[in-house]
LOVOSE-817581 format. One record per residue: residue in one letter; x, y, z of N, C-alpha, C in turn. Coordinates in Angstrom, 1 decimal, padded with zeros to 4 digits. Example, Ala and Ser with C-alpha at 12.3 -4.5 7.8 and 13.67 -1.06 7.14 Angstrom:
! residues 2
<resn:A; n.u:013.2; n.v:-005.7; n.w:007.8; ca.u:012.3; ca.v:-004.5; ca.w:007.8; c.u:013.2; c.v:-003.3; c.w:007.8>
<resn:S; n.u:012.8; n.v:-002.2; n.w:007.1; ca.u:013.7; ca.v:-001.1; ca.w:007.1; c.u:012.9; c.v:000.0; c.w:007.9>
//
This chain:
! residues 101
<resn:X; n.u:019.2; n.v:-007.8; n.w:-150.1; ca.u:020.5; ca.v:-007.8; ca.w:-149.4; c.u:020.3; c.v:-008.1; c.w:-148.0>
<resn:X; n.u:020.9; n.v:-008.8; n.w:-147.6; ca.u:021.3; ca.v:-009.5; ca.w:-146.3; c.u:022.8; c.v:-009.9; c.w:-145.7>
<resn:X; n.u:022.8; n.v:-009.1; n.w:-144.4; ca.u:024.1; ca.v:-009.6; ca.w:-144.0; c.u:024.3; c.v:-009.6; c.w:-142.3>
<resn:X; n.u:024.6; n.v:-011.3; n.w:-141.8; ca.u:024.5; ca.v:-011.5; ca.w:-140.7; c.u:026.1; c.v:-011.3; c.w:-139.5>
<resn:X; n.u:026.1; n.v:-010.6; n.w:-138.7; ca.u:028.1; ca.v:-010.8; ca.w:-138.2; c.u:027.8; c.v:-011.1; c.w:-137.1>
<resn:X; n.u:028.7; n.v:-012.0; n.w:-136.6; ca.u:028.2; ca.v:-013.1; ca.w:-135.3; c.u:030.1; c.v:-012.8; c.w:-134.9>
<resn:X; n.u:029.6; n.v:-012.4; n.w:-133.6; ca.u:031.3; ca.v:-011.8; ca.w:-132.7; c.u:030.4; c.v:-012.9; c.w:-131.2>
<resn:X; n.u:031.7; n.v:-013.0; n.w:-130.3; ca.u:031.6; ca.v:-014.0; ca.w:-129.1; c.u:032.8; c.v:-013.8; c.w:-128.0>
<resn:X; n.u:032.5; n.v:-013.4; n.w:-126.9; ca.u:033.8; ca.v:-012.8; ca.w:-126.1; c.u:033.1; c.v:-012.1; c.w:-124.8>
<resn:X; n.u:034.4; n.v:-011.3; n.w:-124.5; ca.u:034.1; ca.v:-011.0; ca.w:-123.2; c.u:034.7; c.v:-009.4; c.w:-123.4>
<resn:X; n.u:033.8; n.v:-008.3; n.w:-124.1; ca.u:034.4; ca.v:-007.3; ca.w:-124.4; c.u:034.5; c.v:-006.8; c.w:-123.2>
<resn:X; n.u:034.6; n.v:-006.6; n.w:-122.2; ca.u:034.6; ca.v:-005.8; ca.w:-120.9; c.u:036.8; c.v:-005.4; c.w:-120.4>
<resn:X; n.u:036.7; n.v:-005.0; n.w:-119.8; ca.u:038.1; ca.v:-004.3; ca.w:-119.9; c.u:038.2; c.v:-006.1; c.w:-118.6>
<resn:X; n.u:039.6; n.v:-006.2; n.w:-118.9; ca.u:040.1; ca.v:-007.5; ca.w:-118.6; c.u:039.7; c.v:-008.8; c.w:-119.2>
<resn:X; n.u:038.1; n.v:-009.0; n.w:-120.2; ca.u:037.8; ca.v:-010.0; ca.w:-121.0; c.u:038.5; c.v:-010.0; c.w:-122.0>
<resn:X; n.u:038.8; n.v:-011.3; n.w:-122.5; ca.u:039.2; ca.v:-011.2; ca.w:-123.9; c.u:038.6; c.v:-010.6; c.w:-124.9>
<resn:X; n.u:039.5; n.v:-010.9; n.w:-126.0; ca.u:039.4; ca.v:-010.3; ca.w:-127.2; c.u:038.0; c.v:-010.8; c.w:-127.9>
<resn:X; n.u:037.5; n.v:-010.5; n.w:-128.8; ca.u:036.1; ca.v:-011.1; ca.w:-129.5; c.u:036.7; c.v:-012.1; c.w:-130.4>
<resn:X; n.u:035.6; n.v:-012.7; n.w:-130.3; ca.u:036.2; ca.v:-013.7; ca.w:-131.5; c.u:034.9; c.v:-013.8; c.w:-132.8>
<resn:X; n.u:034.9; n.v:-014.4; n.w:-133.6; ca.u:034.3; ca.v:-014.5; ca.w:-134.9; c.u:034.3; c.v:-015.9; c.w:-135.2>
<resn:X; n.u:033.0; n.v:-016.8; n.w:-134.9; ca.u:033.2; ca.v:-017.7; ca.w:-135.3; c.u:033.1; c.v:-018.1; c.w:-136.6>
<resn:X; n.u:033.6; n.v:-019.5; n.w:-137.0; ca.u:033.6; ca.v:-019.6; ca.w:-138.0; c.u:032.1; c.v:-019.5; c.w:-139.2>
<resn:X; n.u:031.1; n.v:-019.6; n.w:-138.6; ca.u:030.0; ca.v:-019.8; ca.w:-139.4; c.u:028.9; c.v:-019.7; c.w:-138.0>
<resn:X; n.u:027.9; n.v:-019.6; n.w:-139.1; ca.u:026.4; ca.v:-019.5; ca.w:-137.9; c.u:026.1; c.v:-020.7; c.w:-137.3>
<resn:X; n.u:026.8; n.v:-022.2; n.w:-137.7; ca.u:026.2; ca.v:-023.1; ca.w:-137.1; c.u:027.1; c.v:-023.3; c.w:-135.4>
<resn:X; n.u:028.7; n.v:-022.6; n.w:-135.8; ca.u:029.3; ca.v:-022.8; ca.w:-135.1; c.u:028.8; c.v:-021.7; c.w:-133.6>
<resn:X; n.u:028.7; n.v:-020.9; n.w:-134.2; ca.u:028.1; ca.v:-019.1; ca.w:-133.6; c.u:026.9; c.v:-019.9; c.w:-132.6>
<resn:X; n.u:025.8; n.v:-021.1; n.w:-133.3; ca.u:024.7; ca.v:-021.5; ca.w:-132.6; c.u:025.3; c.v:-022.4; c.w:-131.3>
<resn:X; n.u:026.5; n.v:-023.6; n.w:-131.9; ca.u:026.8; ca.v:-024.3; ca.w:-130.8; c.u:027.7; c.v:-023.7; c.w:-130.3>
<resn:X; n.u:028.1; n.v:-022.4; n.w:-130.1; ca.u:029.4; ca.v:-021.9; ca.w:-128.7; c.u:028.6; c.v:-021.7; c.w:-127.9>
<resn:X; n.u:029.1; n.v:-022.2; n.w:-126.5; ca.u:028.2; ca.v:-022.3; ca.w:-125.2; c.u:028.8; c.v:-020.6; c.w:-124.2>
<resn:X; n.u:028.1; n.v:-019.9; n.w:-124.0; ca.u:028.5; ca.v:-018.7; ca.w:-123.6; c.u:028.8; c.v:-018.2; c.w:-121.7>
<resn:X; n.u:029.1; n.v:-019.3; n.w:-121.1; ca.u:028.6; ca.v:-019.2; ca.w:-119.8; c.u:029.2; c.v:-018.2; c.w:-119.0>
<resn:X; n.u:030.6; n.v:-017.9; n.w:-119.4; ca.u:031.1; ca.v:-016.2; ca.w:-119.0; c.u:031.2; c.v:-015.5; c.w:-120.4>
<resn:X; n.u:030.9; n.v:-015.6; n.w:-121.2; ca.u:030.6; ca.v:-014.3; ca.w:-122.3; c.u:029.4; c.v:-013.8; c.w:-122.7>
<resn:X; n.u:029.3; n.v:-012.9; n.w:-123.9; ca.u:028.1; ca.v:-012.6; ca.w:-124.5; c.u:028.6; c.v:-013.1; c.w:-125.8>
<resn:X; n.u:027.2; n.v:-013.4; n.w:-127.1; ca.u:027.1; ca.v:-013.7; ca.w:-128.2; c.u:026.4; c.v:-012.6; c.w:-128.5>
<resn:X; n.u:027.0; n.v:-012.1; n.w:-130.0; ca.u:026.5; ca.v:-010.9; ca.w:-130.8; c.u:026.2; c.v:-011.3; c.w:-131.4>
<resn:X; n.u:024.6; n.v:-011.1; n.w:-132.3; ca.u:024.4; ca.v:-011.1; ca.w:-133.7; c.u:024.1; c.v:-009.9; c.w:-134.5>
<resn:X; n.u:024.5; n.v:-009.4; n.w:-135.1; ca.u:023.8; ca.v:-008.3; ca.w:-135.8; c.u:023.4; c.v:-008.7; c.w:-137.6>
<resn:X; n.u:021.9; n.v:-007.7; n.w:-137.6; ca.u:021.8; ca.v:-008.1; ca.w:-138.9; c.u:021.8; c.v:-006.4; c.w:-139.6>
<resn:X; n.u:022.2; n.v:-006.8; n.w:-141.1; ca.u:021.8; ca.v:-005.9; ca.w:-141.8; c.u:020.4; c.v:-006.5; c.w:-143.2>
<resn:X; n.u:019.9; n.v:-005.5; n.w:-143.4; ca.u:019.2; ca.v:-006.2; ca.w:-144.5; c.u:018.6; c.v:-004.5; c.w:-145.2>
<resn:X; n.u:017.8; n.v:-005.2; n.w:-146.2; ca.u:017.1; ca.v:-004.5; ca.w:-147.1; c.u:015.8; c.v:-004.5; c.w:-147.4>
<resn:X; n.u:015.2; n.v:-004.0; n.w:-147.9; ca.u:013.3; ca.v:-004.5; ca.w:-148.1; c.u:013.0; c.v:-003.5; c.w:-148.8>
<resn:X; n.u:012.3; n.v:-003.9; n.w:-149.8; ca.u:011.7; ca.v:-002.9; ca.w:-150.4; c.u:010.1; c.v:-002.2; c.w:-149.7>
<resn:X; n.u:010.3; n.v:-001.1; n.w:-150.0; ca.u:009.1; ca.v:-000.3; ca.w:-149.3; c.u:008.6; c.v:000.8; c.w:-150.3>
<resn:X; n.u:007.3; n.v:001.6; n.w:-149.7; ca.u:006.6; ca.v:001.8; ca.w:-150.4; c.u:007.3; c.v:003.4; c.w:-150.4>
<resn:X; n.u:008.2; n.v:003.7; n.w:-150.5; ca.u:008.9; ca.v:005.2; ca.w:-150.8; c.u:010.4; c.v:004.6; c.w:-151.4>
<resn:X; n.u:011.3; n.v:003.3; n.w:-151.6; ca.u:012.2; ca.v:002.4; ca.w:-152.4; c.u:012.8; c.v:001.7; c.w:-151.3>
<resn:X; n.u:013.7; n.v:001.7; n.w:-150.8; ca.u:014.1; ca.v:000.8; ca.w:-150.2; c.u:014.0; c.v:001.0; c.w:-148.5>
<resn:X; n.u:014.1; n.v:000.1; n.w:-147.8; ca.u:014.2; ca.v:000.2; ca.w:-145.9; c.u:015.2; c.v:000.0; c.w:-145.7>
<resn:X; n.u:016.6; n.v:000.5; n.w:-145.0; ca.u:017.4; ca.v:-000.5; ca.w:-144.3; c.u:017.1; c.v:-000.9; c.w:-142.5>
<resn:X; n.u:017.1; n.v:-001.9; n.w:-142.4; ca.u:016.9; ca.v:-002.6; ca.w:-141.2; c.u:018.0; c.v:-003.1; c.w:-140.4>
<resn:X; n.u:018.0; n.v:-002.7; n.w:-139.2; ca.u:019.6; ca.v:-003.3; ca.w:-138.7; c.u:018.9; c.v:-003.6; c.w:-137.2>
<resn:X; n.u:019.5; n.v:-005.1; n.w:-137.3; ca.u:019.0; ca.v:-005.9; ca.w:-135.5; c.u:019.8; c.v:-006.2; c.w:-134.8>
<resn:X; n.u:020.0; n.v:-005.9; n.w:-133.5; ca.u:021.2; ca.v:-006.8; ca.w:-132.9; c.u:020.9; c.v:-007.5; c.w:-131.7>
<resn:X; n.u:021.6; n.v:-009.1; n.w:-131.7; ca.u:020.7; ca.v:-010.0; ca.w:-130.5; c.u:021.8; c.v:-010.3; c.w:-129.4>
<resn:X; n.u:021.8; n.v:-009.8; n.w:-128.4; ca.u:022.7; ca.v:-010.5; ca.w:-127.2; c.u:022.7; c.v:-011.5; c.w:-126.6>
<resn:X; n.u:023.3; n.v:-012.3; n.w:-126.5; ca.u:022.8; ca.v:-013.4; ca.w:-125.8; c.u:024.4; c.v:-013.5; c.w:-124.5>
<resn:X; n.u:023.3; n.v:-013.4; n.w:-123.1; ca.u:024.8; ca.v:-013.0; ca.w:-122.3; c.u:024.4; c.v:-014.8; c.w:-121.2>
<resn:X; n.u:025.5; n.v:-015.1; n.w:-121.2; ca.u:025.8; ca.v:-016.2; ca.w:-120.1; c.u:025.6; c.v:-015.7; c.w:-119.2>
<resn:X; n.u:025.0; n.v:-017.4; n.w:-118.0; ca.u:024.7; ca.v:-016.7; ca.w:-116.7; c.u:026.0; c.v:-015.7; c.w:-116.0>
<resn:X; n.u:027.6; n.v:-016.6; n.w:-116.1; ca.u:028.8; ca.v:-015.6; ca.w:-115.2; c.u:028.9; c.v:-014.5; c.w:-115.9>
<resn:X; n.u:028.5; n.v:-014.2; n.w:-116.8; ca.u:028.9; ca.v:-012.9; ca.w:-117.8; c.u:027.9; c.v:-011.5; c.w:-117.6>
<resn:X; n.u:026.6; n.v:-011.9; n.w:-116.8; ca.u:025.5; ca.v:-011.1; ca.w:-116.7; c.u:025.9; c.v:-009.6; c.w:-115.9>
<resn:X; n.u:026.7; n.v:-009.7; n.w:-114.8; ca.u:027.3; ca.v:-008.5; ca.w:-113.9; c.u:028.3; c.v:-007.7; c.w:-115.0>
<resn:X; n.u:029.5; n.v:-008.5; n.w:-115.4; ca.u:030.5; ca.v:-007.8; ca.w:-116.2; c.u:030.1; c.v:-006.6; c.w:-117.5>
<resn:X; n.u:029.0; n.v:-007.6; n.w:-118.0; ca.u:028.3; ca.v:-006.9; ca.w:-119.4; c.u:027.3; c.v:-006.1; c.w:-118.6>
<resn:X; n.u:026.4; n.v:-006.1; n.w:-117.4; ca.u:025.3; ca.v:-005.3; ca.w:-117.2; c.u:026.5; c.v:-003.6; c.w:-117.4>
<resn:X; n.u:027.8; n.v:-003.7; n.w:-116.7; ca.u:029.2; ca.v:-002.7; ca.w:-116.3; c.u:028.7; c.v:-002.7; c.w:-117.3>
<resn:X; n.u:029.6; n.v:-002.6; n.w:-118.1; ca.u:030.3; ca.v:-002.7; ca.w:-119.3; c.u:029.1; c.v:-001.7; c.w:-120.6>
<resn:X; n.u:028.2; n.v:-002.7; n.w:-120.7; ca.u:026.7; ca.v:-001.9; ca.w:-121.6; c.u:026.6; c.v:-000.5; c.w:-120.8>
<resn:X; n.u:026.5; n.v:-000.6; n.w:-119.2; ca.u:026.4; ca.v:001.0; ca.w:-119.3; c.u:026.9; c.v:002.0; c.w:-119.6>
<resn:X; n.u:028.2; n.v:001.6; n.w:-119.6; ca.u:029.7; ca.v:002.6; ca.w:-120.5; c.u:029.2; c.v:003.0; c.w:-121.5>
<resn:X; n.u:029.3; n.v:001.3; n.w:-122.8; ca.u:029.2; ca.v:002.3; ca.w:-124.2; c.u:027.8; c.v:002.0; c.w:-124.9>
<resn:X; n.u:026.7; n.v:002.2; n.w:-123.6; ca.u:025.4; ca.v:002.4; ca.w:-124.7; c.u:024.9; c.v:003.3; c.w:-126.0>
<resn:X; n.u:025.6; n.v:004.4; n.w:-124.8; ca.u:025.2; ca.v:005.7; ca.w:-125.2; c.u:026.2; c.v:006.0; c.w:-126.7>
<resn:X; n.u:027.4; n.v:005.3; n.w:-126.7; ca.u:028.4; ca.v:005.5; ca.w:-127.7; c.u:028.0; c.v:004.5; c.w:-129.2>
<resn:X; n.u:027.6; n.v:003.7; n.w:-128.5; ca.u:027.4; ca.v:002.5; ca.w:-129.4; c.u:025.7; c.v:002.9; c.w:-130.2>
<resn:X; n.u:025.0; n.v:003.6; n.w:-129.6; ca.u:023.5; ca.v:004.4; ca.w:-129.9; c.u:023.6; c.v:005.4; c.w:-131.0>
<resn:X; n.u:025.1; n.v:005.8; n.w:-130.6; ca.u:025.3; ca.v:007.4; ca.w:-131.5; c.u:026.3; c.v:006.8; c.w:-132.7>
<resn:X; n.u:027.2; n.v:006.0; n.w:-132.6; ca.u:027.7; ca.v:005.1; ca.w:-133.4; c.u:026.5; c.v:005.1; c.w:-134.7>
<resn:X; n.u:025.8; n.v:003.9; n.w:-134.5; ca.u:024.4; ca.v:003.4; ca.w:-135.1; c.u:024.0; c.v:004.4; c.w:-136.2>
<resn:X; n.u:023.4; n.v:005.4; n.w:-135.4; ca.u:022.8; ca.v:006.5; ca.w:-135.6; c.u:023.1; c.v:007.2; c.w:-136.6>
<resn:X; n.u:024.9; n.v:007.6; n.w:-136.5; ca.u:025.9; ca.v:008.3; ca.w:-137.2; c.u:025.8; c.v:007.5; c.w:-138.9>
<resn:X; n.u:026.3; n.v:006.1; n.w:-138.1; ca.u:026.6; ca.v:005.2; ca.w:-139.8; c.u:024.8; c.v:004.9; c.w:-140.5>
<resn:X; n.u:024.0; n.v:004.9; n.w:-139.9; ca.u:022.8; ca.v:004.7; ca.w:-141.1; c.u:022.0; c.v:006.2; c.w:-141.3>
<resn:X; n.u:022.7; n.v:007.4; n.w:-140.8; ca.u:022.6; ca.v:008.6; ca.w:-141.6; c.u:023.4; c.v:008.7; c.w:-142.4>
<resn:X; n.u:024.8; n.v:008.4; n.w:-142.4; ca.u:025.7; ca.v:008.4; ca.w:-143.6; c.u:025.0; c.v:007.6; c.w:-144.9>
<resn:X; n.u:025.1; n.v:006.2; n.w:-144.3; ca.u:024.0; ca.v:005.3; ca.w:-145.5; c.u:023.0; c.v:005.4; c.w:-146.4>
<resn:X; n.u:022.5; n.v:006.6; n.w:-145.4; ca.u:021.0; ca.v:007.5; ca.w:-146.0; c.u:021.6; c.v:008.6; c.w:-147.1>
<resn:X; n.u:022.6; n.v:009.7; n.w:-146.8; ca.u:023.0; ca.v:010.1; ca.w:-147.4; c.u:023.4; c.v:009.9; c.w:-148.8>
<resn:X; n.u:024.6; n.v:009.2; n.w:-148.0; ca.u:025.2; ca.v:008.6; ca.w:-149.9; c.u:024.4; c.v:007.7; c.w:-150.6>
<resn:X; n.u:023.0; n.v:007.2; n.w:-150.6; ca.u:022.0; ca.v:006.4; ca.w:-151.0; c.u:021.1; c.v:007.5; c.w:-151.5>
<resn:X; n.u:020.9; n.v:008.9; n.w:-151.2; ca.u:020.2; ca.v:009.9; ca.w:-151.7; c.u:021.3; c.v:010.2; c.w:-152.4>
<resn:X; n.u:022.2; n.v:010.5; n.w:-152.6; ca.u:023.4; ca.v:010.9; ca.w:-153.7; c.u:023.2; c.v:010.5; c.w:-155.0>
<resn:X; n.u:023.1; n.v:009.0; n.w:-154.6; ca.u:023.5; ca.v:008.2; ca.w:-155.4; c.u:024.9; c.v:007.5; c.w:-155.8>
<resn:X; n.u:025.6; n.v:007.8; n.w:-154.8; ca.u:027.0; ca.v:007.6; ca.w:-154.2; c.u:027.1; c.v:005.8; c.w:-153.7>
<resn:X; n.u:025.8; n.v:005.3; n.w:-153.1; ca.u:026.1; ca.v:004.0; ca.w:-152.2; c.u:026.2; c.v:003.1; c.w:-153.7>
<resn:X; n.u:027.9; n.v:002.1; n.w:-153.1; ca.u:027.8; ca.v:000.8; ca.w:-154.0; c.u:028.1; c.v:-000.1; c.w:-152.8>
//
């Protein structure tokens, strides 16, 4: 299992909204020079106790966008860390259950 979500914008308070490009190729050619580009992945792998889940996420911030986002990341690091944290202990859970579909 594999799953890639590609968001593009200017989440900072007065940037716009995020957007969702239409596909990864489009995600590759948006030019970001006051925004940031999100990738995040999910995936799966088998391991030597049954499965891993693995979760990555790639920023890619334009040069006008580097001050607003450096703000902005300091805010919700810590929220967005505990976020994370929260949903792939839940995951863990209902996967020891036997609850995850």
């Amino acid at each position: 299992f594999r799953r890639v979500l590609f968001r593009s914008g200017r989440p900072w308070p007065g940037g716009d909204p995020e957007r969702a490009p239409a596909d990864a190729a489009a995600f590759a050619a948006a030019e970001a020079l006051d925004a940031v580009k999100v990738a995040i992945s999910l995936r799966c792998q088998p391991a030597d106790y049954g499965t891993l889940l693995v979760t990555e996420t790639r920023i890619a911030v334009g040069p006008l966008a580097e001050r607003p986002f450096e703000l902005y990341w300091r805010l919700v690091k810590v929220g967005s860390n505990l976020v994370r944290t929260s949903i792939l202990r839940a995951i863990a859970r209902r996967a020891v259950a036997g609850t995850l579909s």
